[in-house]
Every structure is written in C-alpha cells, then in structure tokens.
C-alpha angles and dihedrals in degrees: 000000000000106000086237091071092056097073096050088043093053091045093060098038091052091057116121135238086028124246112270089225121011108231093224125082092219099046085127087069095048086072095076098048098108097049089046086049094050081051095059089037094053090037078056094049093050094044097052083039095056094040090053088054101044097052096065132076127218082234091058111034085059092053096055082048097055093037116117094203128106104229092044087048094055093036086064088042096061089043093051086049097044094047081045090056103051082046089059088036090056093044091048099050090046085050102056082037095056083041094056099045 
C-alpha cells in the first residue's frame, strides 16, 4: 500500500458518524493503515539511523570531536542531533506499537 493512500484511507475511516457501507472491496485492510504506517515510518528512521552510523569511522568521528574549528564543531553537532532524532523516532514508533497491541 502506497503511503498516499493512507491518508485517504484514514480520512475516511475518522468520519463521524461512520459510512453505512464503505465504497472499497478491501476497507478491512484500511484498518490497519496507521500501524502499517508506524511500521514504514519506524523501518525510515532505522535505515537513516544505520546509515548515519555506518558512514563514519571511529578515526574520524574523533577527529571532529577533538577540531577546534567552527564549521567541524556544527557539523558534530548536526550529526549528534540527527542520529538523536531517529533515536527518539524509533522509540516513538515502538512506543505507539507496544501501546496498540
């Protein structure tokens, strides 16, 4: 399921009161659209988080520690706060996970 259609899917399964008859052979499925979409969201968040951690050697990430200079020294800091975000993301996303089952 493309994540286009989720938001059409959710729109029509948040009106209220509910259709009488959903229009779409499949709207059983569309129940499940905001856990699948978790799902994608948490399977992004790994990804970008892996490949921050896999481009960067040990050698180098100390010496953009250790740098004196400015540009070096944001730079570490957007790439502590990226790899901090897709943390916070995959927690997130096992969170509201754990709290559906």
């Amino acid at each position: 399921m493309a994540s286009c259609q989720y938001t059409q899917y959710m729109e029509l399964l948040d009106k209220w009161p509910p259709p009488k008859k959903y229009r779409h052979k499949d709207w059983l499925v569309w129940t499940q659209s905001d856990q699948d979409l978790n799902t994608d969201i948490s399977d992004y968040c790994s990804l970008m988080r892996n490949r921050l951690k896999d481009s960067l050697s040990a050698e180098l990430a100390e010496d953009f520690r250790q740098s004196k200079d400015a540009t070096d020294r944001l730079l570490w800091q957007l790439r502590a706060e990226e790899t901090r975000t897709f943390k916070e993301c995959i927690a997130l996303a096992r969170t509201v996970s754990a709290s559906k089952s």
